[in-house]
ZAZADO-151146 format. One record per residue (C-alpha): x, y, z; residue number from 1; residue in one letter. Coordinates in steps of 0.2 Angstrom, whole numbers. Layout:
BEGIN
(rec (X; Y; Z); NUM; "A");
...
//
This chain:
BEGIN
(rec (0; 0; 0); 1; "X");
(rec (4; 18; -1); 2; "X");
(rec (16; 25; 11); 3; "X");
(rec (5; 29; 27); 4; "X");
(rec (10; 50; 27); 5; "X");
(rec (3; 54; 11); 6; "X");
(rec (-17; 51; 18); 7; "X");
(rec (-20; 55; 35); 8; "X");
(rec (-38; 49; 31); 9; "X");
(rec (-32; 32; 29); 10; "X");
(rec (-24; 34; 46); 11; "X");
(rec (-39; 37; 54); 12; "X");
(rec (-48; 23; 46); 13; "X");
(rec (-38; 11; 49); 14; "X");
(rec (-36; 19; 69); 15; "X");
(rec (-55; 18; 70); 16; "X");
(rec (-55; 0; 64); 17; "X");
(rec (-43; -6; 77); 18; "X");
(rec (-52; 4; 90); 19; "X");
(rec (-69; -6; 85); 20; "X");
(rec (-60; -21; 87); 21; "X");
(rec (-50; -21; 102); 22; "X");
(rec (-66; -17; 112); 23; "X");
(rec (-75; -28; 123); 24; "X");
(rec (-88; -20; 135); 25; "X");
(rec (-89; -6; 123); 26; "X");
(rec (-98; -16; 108); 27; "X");
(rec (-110; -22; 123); 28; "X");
(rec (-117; -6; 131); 29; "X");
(rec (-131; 7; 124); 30; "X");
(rec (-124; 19; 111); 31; "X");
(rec (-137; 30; 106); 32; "X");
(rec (-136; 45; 114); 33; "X");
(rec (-121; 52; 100); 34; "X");
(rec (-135; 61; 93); 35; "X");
(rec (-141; 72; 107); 36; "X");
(rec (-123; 79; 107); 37; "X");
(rec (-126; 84; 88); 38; "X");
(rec (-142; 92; 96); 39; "X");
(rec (-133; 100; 109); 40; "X");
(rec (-132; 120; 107); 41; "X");
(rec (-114; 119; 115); 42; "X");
(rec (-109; 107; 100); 43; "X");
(rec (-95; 94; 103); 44; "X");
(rec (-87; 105; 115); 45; "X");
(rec (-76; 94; 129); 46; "X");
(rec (-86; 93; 145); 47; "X");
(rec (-102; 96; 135); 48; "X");
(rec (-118; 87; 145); 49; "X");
(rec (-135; 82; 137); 50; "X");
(rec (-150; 77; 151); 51; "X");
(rec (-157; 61; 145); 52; "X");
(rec (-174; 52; 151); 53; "X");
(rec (-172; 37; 163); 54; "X");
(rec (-184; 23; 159); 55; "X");
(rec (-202; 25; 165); 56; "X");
(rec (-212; 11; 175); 57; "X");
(rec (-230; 8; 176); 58; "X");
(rec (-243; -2; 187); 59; "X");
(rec (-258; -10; 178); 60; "X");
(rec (-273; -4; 186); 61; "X");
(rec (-293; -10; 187); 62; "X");
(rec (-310; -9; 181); 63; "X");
(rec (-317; 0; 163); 64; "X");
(rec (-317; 16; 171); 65; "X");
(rec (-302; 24; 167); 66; "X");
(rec (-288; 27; 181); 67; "X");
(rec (-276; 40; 175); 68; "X");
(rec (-259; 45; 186); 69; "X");
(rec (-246; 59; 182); 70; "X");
(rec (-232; 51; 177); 71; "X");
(rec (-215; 51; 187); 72; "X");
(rec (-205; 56; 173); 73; "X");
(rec (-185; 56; 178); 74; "X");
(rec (-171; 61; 169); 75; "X");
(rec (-152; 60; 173); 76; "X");
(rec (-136; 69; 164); 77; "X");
(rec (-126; 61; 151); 78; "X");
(rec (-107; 70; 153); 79; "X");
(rec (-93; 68; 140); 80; "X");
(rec (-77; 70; 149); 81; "X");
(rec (-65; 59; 145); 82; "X");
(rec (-53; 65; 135); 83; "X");
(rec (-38; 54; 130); 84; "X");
(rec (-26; 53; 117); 85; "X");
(rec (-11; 41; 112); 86; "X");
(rec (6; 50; 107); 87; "X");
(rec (25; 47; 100); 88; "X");
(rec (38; 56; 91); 89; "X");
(rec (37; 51; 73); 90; "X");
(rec (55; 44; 65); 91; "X");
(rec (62; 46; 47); 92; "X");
(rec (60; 27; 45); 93; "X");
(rec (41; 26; 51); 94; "X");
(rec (38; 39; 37); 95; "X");
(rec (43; 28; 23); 96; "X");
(rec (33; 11; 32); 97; "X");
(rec (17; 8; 21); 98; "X");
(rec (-1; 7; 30); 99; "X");
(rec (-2; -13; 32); 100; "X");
(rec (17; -12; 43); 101; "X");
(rec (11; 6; 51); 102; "X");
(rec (-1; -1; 56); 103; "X");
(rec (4; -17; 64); 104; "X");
(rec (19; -11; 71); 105; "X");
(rec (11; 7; 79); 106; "X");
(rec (-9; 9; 77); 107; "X");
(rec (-16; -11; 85); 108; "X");
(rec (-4; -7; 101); 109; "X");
(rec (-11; 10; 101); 110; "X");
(rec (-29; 7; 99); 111; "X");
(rec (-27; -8; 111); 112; "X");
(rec (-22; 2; 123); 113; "X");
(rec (-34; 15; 122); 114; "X");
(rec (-48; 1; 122); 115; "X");
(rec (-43; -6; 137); 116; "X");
(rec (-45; 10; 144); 117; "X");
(rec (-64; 12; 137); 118; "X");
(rec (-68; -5; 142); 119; "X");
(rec (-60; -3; 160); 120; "X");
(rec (-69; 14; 163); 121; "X");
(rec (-85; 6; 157); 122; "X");
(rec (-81; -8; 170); 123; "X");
(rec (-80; 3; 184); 124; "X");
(rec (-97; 8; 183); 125; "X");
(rec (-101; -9; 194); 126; "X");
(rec (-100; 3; 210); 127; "X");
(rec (-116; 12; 206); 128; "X");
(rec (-124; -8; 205); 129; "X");
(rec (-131; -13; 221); 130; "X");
(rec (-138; -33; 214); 131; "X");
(rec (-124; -45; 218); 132; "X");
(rec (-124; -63; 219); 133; "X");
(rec (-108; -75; 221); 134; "X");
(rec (-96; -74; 236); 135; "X");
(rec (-85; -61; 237); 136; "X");
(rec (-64; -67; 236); 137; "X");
(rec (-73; -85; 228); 138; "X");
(rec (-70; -86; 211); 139; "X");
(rec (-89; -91; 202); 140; "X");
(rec (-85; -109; 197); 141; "X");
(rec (-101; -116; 196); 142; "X");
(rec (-117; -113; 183); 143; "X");
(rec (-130; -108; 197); 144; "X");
(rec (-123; -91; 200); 145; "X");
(rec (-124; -83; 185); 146; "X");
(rec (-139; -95; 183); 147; "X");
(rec (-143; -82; 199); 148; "X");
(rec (-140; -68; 193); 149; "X");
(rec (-154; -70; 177); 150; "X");
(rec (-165; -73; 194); 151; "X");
(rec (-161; -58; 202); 152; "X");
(rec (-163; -49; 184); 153; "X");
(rec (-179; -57; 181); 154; "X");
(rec (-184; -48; 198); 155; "X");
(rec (-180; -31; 194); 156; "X");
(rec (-193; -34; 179); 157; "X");
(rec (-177; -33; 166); 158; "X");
(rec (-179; -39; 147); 159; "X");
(rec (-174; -56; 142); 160; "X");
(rec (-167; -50; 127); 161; "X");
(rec (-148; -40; 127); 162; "X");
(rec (-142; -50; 141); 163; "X");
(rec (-122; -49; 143); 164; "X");
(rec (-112; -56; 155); 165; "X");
(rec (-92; -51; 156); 166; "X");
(rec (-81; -62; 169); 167; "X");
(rec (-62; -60; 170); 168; "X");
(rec (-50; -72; 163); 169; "X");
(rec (-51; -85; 178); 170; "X");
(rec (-70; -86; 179); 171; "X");
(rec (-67; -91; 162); 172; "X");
(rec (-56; -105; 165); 173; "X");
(rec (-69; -110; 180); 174; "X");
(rec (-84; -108; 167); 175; "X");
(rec (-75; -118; 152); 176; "X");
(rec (-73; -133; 167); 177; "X");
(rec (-89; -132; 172); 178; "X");
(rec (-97; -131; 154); 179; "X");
(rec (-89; -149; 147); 180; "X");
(rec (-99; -159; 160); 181; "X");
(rec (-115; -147; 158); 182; "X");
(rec (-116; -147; 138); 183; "X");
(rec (-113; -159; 123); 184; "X");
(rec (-92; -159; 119); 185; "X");
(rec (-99; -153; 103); 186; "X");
(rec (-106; -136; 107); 187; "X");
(rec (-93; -130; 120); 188; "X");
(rec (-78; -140; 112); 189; "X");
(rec (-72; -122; 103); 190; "X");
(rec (-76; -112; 117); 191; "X");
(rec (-64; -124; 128); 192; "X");
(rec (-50; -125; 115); 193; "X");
(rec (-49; -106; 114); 194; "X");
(rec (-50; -103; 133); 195; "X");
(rec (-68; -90; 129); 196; "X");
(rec (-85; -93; 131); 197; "X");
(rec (-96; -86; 117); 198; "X");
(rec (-110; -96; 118); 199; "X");
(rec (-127; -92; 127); 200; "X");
(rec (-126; -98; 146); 201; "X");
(rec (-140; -96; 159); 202; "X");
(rec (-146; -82; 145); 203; "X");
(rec (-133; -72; 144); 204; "X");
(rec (-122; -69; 129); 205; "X");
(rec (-103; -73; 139); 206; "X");
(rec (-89; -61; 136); 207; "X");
(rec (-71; -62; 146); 208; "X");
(rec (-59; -46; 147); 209; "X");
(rec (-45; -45; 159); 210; "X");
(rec (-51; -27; 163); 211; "X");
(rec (-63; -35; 173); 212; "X");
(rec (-63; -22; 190); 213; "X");
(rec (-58; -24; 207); 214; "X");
(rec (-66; -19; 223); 215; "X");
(rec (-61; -16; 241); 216; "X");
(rec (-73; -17; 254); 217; "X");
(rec (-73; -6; 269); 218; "X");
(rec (-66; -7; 286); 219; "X");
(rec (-86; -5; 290); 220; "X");
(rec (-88; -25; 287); 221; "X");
(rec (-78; -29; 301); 222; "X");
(rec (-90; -21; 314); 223; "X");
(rec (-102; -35; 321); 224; "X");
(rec (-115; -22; 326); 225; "X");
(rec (-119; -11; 313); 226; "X");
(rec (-140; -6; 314); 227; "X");
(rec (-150; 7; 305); 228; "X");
(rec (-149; 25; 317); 229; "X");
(rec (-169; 29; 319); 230; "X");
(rec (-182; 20; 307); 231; "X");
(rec (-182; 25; 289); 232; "X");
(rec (-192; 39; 280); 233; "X");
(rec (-201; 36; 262); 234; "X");
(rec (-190; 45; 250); 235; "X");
(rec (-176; 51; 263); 236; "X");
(rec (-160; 55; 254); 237; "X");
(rec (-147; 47; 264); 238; "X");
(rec (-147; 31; 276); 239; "X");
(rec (-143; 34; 294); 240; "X");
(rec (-132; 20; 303); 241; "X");
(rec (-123; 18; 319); 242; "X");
(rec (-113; 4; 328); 243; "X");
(rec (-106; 5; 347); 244; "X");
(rec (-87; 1; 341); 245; "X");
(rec (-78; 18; 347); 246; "X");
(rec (-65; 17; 331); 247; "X");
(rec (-66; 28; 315); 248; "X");
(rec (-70; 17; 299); 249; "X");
(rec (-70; 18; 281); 250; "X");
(rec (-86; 15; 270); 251; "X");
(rec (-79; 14; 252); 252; "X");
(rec (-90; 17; 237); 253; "X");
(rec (-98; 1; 230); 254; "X");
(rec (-98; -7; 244); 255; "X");
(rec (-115; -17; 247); 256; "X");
(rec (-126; -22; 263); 257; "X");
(rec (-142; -27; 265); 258; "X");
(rec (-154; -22; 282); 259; "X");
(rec (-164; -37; 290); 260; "X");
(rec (-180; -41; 286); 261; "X");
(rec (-182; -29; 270); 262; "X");
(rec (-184; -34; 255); 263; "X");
(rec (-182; -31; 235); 264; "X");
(rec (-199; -27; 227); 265; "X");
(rec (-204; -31; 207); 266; "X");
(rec (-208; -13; 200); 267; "X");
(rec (-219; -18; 189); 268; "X");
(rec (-231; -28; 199); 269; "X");
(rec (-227; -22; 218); 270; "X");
(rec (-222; -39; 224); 271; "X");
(rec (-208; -43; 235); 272; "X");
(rec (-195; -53; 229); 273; "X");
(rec (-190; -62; 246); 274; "X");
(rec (-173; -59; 244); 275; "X");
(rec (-165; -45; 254); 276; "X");
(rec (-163; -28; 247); 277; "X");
(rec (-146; -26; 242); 278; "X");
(rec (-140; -7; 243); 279; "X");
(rec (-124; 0; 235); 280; "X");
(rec (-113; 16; 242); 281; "X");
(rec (-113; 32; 228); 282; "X");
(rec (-99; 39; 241); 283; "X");
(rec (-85; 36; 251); 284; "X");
(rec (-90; 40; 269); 285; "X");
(rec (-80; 39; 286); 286; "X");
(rec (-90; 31; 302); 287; "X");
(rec (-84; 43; 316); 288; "X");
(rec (-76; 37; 330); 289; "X");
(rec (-88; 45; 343); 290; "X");
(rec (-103; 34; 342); 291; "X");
(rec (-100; 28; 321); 292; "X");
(rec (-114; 37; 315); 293; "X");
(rec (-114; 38; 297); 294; "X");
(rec (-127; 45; 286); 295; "X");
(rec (-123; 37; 271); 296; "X");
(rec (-131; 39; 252); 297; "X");
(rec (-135; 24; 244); 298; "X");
(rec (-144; 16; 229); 299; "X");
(rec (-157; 14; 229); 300; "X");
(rec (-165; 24; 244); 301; "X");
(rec (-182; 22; 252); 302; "X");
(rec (-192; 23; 238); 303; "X");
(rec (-207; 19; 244); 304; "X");
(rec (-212; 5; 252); 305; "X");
(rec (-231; 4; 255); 306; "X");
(rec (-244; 6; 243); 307; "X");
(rec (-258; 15; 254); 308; "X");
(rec (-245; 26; 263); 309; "X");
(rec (-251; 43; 263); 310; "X");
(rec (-232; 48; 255); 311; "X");
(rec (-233; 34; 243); 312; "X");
(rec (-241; 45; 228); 313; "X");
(rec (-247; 33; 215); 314; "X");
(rec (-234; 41; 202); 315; "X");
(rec (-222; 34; 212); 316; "X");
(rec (-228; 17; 215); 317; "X");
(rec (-219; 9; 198); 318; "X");
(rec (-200; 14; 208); 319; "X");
(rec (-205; 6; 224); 320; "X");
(rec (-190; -5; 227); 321; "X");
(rec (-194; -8; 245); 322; "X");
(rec (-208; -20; 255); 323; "X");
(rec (-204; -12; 271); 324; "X");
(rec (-196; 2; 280); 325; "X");
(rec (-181; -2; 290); 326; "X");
(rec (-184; -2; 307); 327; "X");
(rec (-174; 7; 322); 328; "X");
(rec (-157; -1; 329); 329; "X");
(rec (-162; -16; 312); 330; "X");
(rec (-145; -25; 310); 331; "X");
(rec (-135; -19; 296); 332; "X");
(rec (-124; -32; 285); 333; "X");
(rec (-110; -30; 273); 334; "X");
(rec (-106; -38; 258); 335; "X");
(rec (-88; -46; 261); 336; "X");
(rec (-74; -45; 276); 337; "X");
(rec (-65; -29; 278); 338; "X");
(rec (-51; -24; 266); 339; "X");
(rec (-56; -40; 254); 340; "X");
(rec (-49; -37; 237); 341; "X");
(rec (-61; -46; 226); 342; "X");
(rec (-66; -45; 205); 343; "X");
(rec (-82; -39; 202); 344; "X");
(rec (-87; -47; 184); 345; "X");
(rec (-106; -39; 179); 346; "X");
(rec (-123; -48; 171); 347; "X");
(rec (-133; -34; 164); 348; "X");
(rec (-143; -29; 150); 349; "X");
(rec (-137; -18; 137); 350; "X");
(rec (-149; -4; 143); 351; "X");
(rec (-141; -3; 160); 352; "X");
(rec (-124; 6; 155); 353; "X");
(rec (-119; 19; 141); 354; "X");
(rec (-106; 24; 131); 355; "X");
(rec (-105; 41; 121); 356; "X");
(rec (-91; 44; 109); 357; "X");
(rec (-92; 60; 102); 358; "X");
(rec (-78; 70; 88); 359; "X");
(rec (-66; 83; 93); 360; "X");
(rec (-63; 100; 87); 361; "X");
(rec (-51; 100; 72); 362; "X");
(rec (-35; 113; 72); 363; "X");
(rec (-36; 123; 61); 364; "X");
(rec (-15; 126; 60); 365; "X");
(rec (-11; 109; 57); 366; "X");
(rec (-14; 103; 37); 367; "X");
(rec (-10; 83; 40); 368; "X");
(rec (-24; 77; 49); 369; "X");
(rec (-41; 68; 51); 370; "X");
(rec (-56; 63; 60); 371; "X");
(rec (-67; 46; 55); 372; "X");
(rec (-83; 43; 65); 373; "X");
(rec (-93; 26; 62); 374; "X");
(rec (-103; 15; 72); 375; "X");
(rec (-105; 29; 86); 376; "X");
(rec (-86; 29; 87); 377; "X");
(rec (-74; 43; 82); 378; "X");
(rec (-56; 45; 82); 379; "X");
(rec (-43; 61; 77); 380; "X");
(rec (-27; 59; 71); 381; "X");
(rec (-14; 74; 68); 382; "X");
(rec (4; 73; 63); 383; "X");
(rec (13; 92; 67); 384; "X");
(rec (30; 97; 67); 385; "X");
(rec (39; 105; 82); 386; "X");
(rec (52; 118; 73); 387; "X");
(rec (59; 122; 91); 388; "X");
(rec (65; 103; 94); 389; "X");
(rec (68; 98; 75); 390; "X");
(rec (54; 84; 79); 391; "X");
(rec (38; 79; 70); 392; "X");
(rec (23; 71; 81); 393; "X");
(rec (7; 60; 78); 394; "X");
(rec (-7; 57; 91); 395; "X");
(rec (-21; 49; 92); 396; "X");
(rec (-36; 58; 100); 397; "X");
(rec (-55; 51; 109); 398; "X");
(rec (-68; 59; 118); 399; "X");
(rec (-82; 50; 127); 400; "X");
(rec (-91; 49; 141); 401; "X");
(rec (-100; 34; 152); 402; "X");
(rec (-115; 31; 163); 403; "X");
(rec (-125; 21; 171); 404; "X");
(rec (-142; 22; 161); 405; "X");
(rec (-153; 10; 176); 406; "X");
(rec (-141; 2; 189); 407; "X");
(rec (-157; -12; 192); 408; "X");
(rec (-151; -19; 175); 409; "X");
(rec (-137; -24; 181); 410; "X");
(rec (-131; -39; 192); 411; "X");
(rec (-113; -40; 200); 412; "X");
(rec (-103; -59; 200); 413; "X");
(rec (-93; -57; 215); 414; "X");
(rec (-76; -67; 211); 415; "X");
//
C-alpha cells in the first residue's frame, strides 16, 4: 500500500477499525445517545452534558373506568469528559513504512491500549450496582450463579433479550470446566479449546476481558454491630447507621449491605422478591469514632415501600424498590470482610450502562490530519512538526463519556 503520510484519512480509518475491534464492553453497552450531542447547542465541546430520560415504570390498574396518574418522569445527565489521546515522536524510518506495517507495528498497540481503557472505565461503573450474587474473594465456578443472577434480573422486571455477561479471565477458565460436563463436547468443544466462552449460558451472551474491575470493601464490614440509626423515612435522601465500636471506619463506594428483614420489590407488579434488598454506596464515607454514625447515600434509597402510605403518591408506585421500611437499631450487613480485594465481573442488560463517543474539534493550523466517525465511534489523528525541537509528532485523539443508564439492569458476579 501507499506510504501511510501521504493520507491521514487512511490513518484514521484504519485507527478507527482497530479501536472497534479491540473493544469488549464497549460493543456491549447502549450507544445511542451520540445524537443528542449533535443536538446540543454547545456542540461537541469537551465537558459538553445532554439530560437524558431514565426509563419509566407503570402499574396496571382495574376496572373500565379509566384510572389515569401523572407520570413520574426522571431524567439524569449524560457527561462527555474523557478525554484521552495516544502520542509518540514520529522517525524518518516510520515515514517511509506503508499502512499494512504502520499499522501493525504502531496503530493495534495503540488502539489496544486505548480500548482497554474504554472497556475498564466502562467496568468501573459496577460501583453504582447494588444486585450482587456469588461470594466475594470466591471465584464463580459453578453454573448456578450466574444461573442467579438471570433470577435476580428477572426480579428487577429486566428484558430477556440483550443480556451480557463479562467475567475476567479466571472465571473463564472455572466456566469452560464447568461447561464440558454441563453441555454436549460438541457445542462447547471451541469455546474450551480457545480458553472463551461465546455461547449463550443461563441467558446471557458470555464475554471475558481482563479489565474486569476490582473492589475493596470497607473497614465498616468488620463491625459485628452495625444497625439502622432511627427508622427510615419514604423517599429520605441518605441512610442513617450507627454501631457501638468507638473506632473511625472507612465506607468505600460500591460497597454493598443489605438491612434485616427488608426486601427487594418487582416494580412492575409491587411484589416482594423475598430476597433482601441489596444497597450500594454512591460515596465514600468515614464512620466517626464518637458513636460511628454515618449518614450514608445509597442506591437505591427508600423509595417507597407501601402502597396506601399517605407519602406513597401513585406516580411513584412503579420505583418502589422496598416492601418495608427499616426499622430502628435493624441489624445492618456488609457484603464481604473488611479490606477484601475481590473481582467484580457484571450480568446486565445492554440498557443498564452507556457509552457516548463524540468528535473533537479539528486545528485549524495543522494541514496533516483527520477525523473518521462510524458506528458511534470517532477517532482524530494529527501529525505536526515542532520547529523548536527539530521533531515531527502523531497522536491519536478520543472523547467520550460513560453512565449508568438503570443500575437495576445490572447484576454484579462477585469473584
Amino acid at each position: 500500500m501507499a506510504n501511510v503520510f501521504v493520507n491521514p484519512s487512511m490513518v484514521a480509518k484504519e485507527a478507527l477499525r482497530q479501536l472497534e475491534n479491540n473493544l469488549v464492553m464497549g460493543n456491549l453497552v447502549y450507544r445511542g445517545y451520540e445524537e443528542e450531542w449533535q443536538k446540543n447547542p454547545n456542540g461537541w465541546n469537551v465537558g459538553s452534558t445532554v439530560t437524558v430520560k431514565a426509563p419509566v415504570y407503570f402499574r396496571v390498574k382495574n376496572g373500565a373506568a379509566i384510572d389515569v396518574v401523572d407520570l413520574k418522569e426522571r431524567s439524569t445527565t449524560f457527561v462527555v469528559n474523557y478525554r484521552k489521546h495516544i502520542a509518540w515522536v514520529v522517525t524518518a524510518q516510520e515515514m517511509t513504512l506503508d499502512l499494512d506495517k504502520f499499522s501493525k507495528r504502531y496503530i493495534q498497540p495503540a488502539m489496544q491500549a486505548l480500548a482497554n481503557y474504554i472497556d475498564l472505565t466502562l467496568l468501573s461503573l459496577y460501583k453504582n450496582i447494588p444486585n450482587q450474587v456469588g461470594t466475594p474473594g470466591t471465584t464463580p465456578n459453578t453454573f448456578y450463579v450466574f444461573a442467579e443472577a438471570g433470577a435476580v434480573l428477572d426480579d428487577e422486571a429486566t428484558p430477556k433479550d440483550n443480556r451480557r455477561c463479562i467475567i475476567d479471565p479466571w472465571a473463564q477458565a472455572n466456566m469452560a470446566d464447568v461447561l464440558k460436563g454441563l453441555f454436549h463436547q460438541g457445542i462447547v468443544g471451541g469455546a474450551i479449546k480457545k480458553g472463551m466462552i461465546g455461547q449463550n449460558i443461563a441467558g446471557f451472551d458470555m464475554y471475558t476481558s481482563q479489565n474486569v474491575n476490582t473492589h475493596i470493601v470497607g473497614t465498616w464490614a468488620a463491625l459485628a454491630d452495625i444497625q439502622k440509626n432511627l427508622i427510615a423515612v419514604e423517599r429520605e435522601a441518605t441512610h442513617s447507621i450507627k454501631s457501638a465500636t468507638g473506632v473511625a471506619q472507612t465506607v468505600l463506594q460500591g460497597d454493598i449491605f443489605t438491612y434485616a428483614a427488608v426486601n427487594g420489590v418487582n416494580p412492575i407488579s409491587g411484589q416482594s422478591t423475598g430476597r433482601l434488598r441489596q444497597h450500594v454506596v454512591d460515596a465514600n464515607t468515614v464512620m466517626d469514632g464518637a458513636g460511628n454514625v454515618a449518614a450514608l447515600t445509597a442506591t437505591p434509597g427508600t423509595t417507597p415501600y407501601e402502597i396506601n402510605s399517605s407519602l406513597a403518591l401513585e406516580e411513584w408506585l412503579p420505583y418502589q424498590n422496598i416492601d418495608t421500611l427499616a426499622a430502628n437499631n435493624a441489624p445492618l450487613t456488609v457484603a464481604g470482610t473488611t479490606g477484601l480485594v475481590h473481582k467484580v465481573n457484571l450480568a446486565f442488560h445492554r440498557d443498564c450502562l452507556g457509552l457516548a463517543m463524540v468528535p473533537l474539534e479539528m486545528p485549524a493550523s495543522v494541514s496533516w490530519k483527520a477525523q473518521e466517525s462510524y458506528n458511534g465511534y470517532s477517532v482524530r489523528v494529527v501529525r505536526d512538526y515542532d520547529v523548536t525541537n527539530d521533531r515531527e509528532f502523531i497522536r491519536f485523539d478520543v472523547l467520550f463519556g460513560i453512565k449508568t443508564l438503570n443500575p437495576f439492569l445490572g447484576c454484579r458476579i462477585a469473584g
